[in-house]
C-alpha positions in Angstrom: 7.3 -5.1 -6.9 6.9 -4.5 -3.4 4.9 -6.6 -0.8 1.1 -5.8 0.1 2.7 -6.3 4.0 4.3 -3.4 3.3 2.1 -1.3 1.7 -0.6 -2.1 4.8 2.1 -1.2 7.3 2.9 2.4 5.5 -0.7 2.9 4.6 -1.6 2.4 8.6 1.2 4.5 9.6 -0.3 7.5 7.2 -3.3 6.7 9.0 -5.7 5.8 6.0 -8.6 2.8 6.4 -8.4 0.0 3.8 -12.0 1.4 2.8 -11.2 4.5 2.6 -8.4 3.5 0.1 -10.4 0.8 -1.8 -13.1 3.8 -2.4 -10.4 6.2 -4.3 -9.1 3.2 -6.2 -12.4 1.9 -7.4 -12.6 -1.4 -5.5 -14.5 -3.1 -3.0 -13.2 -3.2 0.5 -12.1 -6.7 0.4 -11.0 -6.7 -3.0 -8.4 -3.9 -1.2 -7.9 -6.3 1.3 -7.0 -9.5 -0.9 -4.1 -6.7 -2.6 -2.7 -6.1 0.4 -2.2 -9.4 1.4 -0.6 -10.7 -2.0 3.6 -11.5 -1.9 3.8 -8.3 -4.8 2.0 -5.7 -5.6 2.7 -4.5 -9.4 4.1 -1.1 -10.1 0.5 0.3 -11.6 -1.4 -0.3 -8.4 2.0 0.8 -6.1 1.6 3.8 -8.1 -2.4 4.6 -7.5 -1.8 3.8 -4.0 1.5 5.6 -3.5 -0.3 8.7 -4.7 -3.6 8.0 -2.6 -1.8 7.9 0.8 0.5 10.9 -0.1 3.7 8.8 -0.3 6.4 8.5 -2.6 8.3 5.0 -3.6 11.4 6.2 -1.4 9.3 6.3 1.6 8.4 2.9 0.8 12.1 1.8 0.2 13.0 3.3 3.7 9.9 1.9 5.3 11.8 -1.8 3.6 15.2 -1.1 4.8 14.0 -0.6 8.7 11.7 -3.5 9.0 14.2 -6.0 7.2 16.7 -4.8 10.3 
């Protein structure tokens, strides 16, 4: 599990809106919103995301490692 905090951050850094996200996933905008601000995000939805934003879990596990410095 991995924190919606996180997934925002990498998601702004790739440059992709929360809408635009929400739309390939099949949710509303601030259902997207309410994901990425839960404590963990389950592996299913990391996955669908992950893929959306062109991103791989190691990215997001590097992305961890420099922002817990």
């Amino acid at each position: 599990m991995h924190s919606g905090e996180t997934i925002k951050l990498l998601r702004t850094l790739k440059g992709f809106s929360q809408r635009g996200v929400a739309i390939k996933l099949g949710i509303s905008q601030p259902a997207y919103c309410k994901l990425e601000k839960r404590k963990n995000v389950n592996d299913a939805q990391l996955k669908k995301i992950l893929t959306i934003i062109a991103c791989t879990k190691d990215d997001l596990e590097a992305l961890n490692r420099v922002t817990q410095q």
